[in-house]
FIROZA-436960 format. One line per field, with one value per residue (C-alpha): residue number from 1; residue in one letter; y, x, z. Coordinates in steps of 0.25 Angstrom, whole numbers, padded with zeros to 4 digits. Layout:
BEGIN
seq	(NUM ...);
type	(A ...);
c2	(Y ...);
c1	(X ...);
c3	(Z ...);
REM end
This chain:
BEGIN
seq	(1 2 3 4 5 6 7 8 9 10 11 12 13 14 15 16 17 18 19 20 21 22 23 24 25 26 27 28 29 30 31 32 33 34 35 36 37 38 39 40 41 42 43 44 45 46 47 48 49 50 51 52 53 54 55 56 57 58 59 60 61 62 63 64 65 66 67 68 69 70 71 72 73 74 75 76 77 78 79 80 81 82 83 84 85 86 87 88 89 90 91 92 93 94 95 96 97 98 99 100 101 102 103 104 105 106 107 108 109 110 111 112 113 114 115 116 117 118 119 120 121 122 123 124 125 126 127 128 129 130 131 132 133 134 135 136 137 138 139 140 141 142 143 144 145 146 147 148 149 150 151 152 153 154 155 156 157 158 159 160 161 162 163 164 165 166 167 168 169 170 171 172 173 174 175 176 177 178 179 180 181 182 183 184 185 186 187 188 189 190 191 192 193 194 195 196 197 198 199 200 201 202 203 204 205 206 207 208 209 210 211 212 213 214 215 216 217 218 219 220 221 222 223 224 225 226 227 228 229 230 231 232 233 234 235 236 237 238 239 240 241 242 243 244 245 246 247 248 249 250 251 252 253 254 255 256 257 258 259 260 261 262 263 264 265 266 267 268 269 270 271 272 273 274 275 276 277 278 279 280 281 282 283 284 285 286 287 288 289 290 291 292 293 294 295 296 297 298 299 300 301 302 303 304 305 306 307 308 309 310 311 312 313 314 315 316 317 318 319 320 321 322 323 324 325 326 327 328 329 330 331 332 333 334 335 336 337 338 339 340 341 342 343 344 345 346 347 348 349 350 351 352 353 354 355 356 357 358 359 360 361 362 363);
type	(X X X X X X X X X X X X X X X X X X X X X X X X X X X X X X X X X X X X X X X X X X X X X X X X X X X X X X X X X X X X X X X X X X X X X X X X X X X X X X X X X X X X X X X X X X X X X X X X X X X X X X X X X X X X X X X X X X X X X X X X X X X X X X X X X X X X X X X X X X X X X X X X X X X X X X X X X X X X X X X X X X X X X X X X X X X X X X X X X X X X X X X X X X X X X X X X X X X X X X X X X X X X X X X X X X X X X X X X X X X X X X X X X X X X X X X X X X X X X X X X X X X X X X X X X X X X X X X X X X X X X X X X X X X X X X X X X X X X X X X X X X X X X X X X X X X X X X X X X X X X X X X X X X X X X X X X X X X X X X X X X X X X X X X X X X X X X X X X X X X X X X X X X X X X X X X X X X X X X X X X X X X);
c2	(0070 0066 0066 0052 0040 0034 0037 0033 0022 0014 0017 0010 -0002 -0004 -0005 -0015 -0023 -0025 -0028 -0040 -0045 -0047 -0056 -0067 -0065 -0077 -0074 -0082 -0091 -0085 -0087 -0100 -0095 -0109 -0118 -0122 -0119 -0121 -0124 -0137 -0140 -0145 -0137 -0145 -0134 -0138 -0150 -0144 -0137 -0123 -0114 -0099 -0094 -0101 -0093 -0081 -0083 -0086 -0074 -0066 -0071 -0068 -0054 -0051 -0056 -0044 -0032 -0017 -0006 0001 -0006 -0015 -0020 -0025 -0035 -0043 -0031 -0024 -0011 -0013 -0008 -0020 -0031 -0025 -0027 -0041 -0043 -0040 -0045 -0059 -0063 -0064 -0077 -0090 -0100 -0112 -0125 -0135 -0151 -0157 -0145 -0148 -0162 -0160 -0149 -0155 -0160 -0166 -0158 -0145 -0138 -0135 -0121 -0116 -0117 -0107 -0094 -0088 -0071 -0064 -0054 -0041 -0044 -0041 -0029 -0037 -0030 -0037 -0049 -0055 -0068 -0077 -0075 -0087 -0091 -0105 -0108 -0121 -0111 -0107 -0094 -0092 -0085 -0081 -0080 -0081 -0081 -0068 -0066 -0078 -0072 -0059 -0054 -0067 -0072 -0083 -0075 -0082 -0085 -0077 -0086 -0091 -0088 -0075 -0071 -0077 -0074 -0076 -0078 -0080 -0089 -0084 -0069 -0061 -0052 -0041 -0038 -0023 -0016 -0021 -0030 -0042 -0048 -0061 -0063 -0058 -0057 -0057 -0056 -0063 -0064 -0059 -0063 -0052 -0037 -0043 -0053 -0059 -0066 -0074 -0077 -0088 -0086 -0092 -0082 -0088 -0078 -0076 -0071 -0068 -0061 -0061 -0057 -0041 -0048 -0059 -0060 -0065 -0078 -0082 -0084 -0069 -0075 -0072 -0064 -0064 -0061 -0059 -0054 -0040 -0040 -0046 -0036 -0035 -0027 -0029 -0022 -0019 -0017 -0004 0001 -0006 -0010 -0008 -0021 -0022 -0032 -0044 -0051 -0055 -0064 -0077 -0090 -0087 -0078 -0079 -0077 -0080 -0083 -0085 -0087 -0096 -0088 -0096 -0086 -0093 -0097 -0092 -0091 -0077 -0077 -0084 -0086 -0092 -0094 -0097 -0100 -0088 -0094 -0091 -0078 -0076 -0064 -0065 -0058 -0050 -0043 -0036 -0031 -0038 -0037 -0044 -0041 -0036 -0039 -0039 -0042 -0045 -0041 -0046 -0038 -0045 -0038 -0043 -0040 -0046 -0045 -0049 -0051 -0043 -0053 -0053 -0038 -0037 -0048 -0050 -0042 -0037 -0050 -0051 -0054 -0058 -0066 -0076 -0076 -0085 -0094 -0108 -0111 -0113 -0129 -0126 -0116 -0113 -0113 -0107 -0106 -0101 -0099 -0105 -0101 -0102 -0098 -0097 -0103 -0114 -0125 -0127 -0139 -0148 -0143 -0130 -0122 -0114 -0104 -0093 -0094 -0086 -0087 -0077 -0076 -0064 -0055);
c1	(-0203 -0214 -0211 -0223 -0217 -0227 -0221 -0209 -0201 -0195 -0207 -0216 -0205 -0205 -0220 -0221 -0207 -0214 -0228 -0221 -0211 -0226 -0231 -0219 -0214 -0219 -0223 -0217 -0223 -0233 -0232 -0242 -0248 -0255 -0244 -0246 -0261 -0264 -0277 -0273 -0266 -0270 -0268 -0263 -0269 -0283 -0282 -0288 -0285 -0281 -0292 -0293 -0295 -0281 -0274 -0278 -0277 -0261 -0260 -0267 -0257 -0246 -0250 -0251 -0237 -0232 -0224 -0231 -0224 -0234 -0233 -0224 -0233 -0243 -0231 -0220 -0213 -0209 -0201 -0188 -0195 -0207 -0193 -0187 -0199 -0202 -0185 -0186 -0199 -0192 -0201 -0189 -0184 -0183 -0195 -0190 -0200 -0199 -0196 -0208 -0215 -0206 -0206 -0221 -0224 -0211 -0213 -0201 -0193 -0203 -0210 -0224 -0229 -0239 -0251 -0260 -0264 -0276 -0276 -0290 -0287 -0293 -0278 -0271 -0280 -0285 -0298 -0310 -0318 -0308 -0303 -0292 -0279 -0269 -0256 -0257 -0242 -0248 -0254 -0248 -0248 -0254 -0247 -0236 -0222 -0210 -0200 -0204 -0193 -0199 -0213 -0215 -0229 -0232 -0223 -0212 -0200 -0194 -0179 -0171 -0175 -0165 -0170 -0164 -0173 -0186 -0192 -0204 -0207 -0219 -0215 -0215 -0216 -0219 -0207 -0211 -0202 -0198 -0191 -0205 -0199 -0205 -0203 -0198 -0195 -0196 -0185 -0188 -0178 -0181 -0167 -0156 -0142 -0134 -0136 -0139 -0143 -0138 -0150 -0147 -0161 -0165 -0176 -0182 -0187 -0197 -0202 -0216 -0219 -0232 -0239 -0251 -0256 -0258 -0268 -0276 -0274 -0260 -0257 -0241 -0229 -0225 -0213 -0207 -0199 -0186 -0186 -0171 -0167 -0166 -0161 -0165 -0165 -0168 -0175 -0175 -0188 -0186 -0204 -0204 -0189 -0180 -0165 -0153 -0147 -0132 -0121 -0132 -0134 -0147 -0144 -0152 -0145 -0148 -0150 -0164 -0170 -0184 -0188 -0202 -0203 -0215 -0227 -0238 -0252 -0258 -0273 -0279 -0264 -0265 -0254 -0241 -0233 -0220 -0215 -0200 -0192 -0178 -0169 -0166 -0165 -0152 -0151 -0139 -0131 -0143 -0138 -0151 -0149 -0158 -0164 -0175 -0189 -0185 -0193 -0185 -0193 -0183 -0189 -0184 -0186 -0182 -0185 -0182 -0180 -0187 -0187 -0197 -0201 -0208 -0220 -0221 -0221 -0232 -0240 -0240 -0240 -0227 -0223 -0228 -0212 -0214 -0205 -0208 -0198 -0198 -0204 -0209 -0209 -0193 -0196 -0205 -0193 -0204 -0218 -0223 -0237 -0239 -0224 -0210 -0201 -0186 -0177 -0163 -0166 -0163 -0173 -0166 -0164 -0176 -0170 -0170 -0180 -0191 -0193 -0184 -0173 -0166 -0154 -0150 -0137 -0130 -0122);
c3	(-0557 -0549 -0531 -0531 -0526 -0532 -0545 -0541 -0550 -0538 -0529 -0540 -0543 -0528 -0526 -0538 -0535 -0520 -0526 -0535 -0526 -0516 -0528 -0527 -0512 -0505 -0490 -0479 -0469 -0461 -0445 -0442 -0428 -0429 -0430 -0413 -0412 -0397 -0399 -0404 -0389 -0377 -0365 -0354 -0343 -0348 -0355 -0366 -0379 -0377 -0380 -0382 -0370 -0365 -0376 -0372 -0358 -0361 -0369 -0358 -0348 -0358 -0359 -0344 -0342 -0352 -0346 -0344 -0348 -0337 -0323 -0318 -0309 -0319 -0323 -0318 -0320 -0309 -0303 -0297 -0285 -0286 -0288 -0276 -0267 -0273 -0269 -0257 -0253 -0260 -0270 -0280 -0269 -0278 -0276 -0272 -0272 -0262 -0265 -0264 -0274 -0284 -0283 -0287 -0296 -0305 -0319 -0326 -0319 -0320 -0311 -0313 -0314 -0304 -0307 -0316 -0309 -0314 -0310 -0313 -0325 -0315 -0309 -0322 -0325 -0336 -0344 -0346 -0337 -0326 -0329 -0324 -0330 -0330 -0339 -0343 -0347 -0354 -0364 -0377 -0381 -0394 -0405 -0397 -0406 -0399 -0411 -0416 -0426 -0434 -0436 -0438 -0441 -0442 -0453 -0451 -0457 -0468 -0470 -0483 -0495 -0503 -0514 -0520 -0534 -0541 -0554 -0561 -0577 -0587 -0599 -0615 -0611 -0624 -0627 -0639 -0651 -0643 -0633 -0624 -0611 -0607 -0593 -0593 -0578 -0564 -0555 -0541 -0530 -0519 -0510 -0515 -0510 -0518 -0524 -0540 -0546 -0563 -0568 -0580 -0588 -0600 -0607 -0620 -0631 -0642 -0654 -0658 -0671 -0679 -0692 -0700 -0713 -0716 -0730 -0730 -0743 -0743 -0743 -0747 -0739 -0734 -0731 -0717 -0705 -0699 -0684 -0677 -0661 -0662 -0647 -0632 -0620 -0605 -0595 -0580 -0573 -0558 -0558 -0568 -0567 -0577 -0569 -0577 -0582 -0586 -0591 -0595 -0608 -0615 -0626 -0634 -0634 -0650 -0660 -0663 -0676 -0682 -0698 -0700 -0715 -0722 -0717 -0722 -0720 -0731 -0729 -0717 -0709 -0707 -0695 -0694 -0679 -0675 -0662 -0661 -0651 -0650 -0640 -0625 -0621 -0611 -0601 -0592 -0580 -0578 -0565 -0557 -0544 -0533 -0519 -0513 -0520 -0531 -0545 -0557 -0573 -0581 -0596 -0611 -0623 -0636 -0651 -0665 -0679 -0692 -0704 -0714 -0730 -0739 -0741 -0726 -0723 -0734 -0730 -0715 -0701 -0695 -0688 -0669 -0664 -0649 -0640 -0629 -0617 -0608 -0620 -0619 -0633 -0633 -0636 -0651 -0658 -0669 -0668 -0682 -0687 -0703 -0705 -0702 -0694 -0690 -0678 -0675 -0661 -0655 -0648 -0634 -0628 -0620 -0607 -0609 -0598 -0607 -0599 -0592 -0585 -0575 -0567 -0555 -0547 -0538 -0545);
REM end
């Protein structure tokens, strides 16, 4: 046994279960650092809308306001020795303002800051040519996220969907008369609220049949075949590895059985066909054990039995027996070209969806 993981069953499903789930997973919202472009805003310092170089000078004063991990004395961040001195020398004594100041620097009831103080940048140890450094509070800054829990690399994280499974299905999926599996949908758990799952699926089954001639030269009625279920199973595929299924039933609504008799190849009809329409196929208390992003192919086999005349083995081909699932030809019962044909089915009702149907519900 070979030691590659490369090689290995569950390595491989997981790499093909992850690949899929990409395909139908539906990203959420991403961050929109444009929704309140300042751009678009006057600044009420200038007059003017804010430019570029406001930004970054908000940012820059932003930045130097930062604690150091090196010097307290680059920060606001001092010693207990420093705190001590500033104590002492009372420069921790509250400001107090007199009447007449704050009868005219108040503004509904707010006191106006002090006006801006423009440093050189040489004072901050700033690199590069010496500007001014000022913080303009009438600046916004830019692209900063103050609910962080909301946007995590820069995506708006979603709340848990409601919903707990989704599937996907083609319509009239051919089906071969063997033990060959056909998918006939995919499963796809999305938000599970419990360990397992019992899906209960619907789907209509059509038969189509054709022969031929083996001579050219013949030209009476060979006479027909009879076409009868042999039996209906179910395969659930988790990617390559099949999962053992237990206590579920697969069953048609009838019997179905198919006589094609009268086959007229006289002249130049050289090929006869038949398409009819069997029943509903039923598959019930399909129990699958779930969690989220995991992919499940549920898979139909279906094989028959005929039997046929002697004028028909010695005249035409061995009869093409394929079925449709998931068949939209449930409203024409017979569809015969150069025979006829009869079925134990039954037409349904005007009503009745034509195409698969599955139920889910925790187990």
């Amino acid at each position: 046994m070979s030691n590659n993981i490369c090689n290995n069953p569950a390595y491989i499903n997981s790499l093909d279960q992850k690949k899929r789930f990409q395909l139908f997973n539906i990203p959420p919202v991403r961050y929109n650092n444009l929704a309140s472009n300042p751009y678009e805003s006057i600044n009420p310092s200038t007059g003017v809308p804010f430019t570029q170089f406001d930004l970054d000078m908000r940012r820059k004063a932003e930045i130097l306001q930062y604690s150091s991990n090196r010097m307290s004395t680059q920060t606001n961040n001092l010693t207990k020795a420093q705190k001590f001195v500033q104590a002492v020398a009372g420069s921790y004594k509250s400001r107090t303002y007199s009447q007449t100041y704050l009868s005219e620097n108040t503004f509904n009831g707010v006191l106006n800051s002090c006006p801006m103080v423009k440093k050189p940048s040489t004072a901050s140890n700033v690199p590069g040519p010496p500007i001014l450094l000022y913080e303009d509070p009438n600046v916004p800054l830019y692209n900063l996220t103050q609910d962080t829990n909301n946007s995590a690399f820069g995506f708006l994280n979603q709340p848990p969907g409601t919903t707990i499974w989704n599937n996907t299905f083609n319509t009239n999926v051919p089906v071969q008369n063997n033990n060959v599996y056909s998918t006939i949908t995919t499963v796809y758990i999305l938000n599970p609220d419990s360990p397992s799952y019992v899906f209960n699926i619907s789907t209509p089954v059509s038969l189509l049949v054709s022969g031929s001639l083996i001579s050219q030269s013949y030209k009476n009625d060979p006479q027909g075949i009879s076409i009868s279920l042999n039996r209906a199973k179910v395969n659930v595929l988790y990617s390559n590895t099949s999962v053992p299924i237990e206590s579920f039933t697969c069953t048609f609504s009838q019997t179905p059985s198919v006589t094609i008799s009268s086959i007229d190849l006289s002249g130049n009809n050289n090929i006869y066909t038949a398409t009819c329409y069997l029943g509903v196929l039923n598959i019930t208390n399909l129990q699958l054990p779930v969690q989220k992003g995991f992919i499940y192919d549920i898979q139909i086999a279906i094989s028959y039995t005929f039997t046929s005349s002697n004028a028909y083995n010695t005249n035409c081909t061995a009869p093409s027996i394929t079925s449709a699932a998931n068949s939209t030809y449930t409203f024409t019962q017979i569809s015969p070209t150069n025979c006829s044909a009869t079925t134990s089915s039954i037409i349904p009702p005007a009503n009745f969806f034509p195409t698969l149907n599955i139920f889910g519900r925790s187990a």
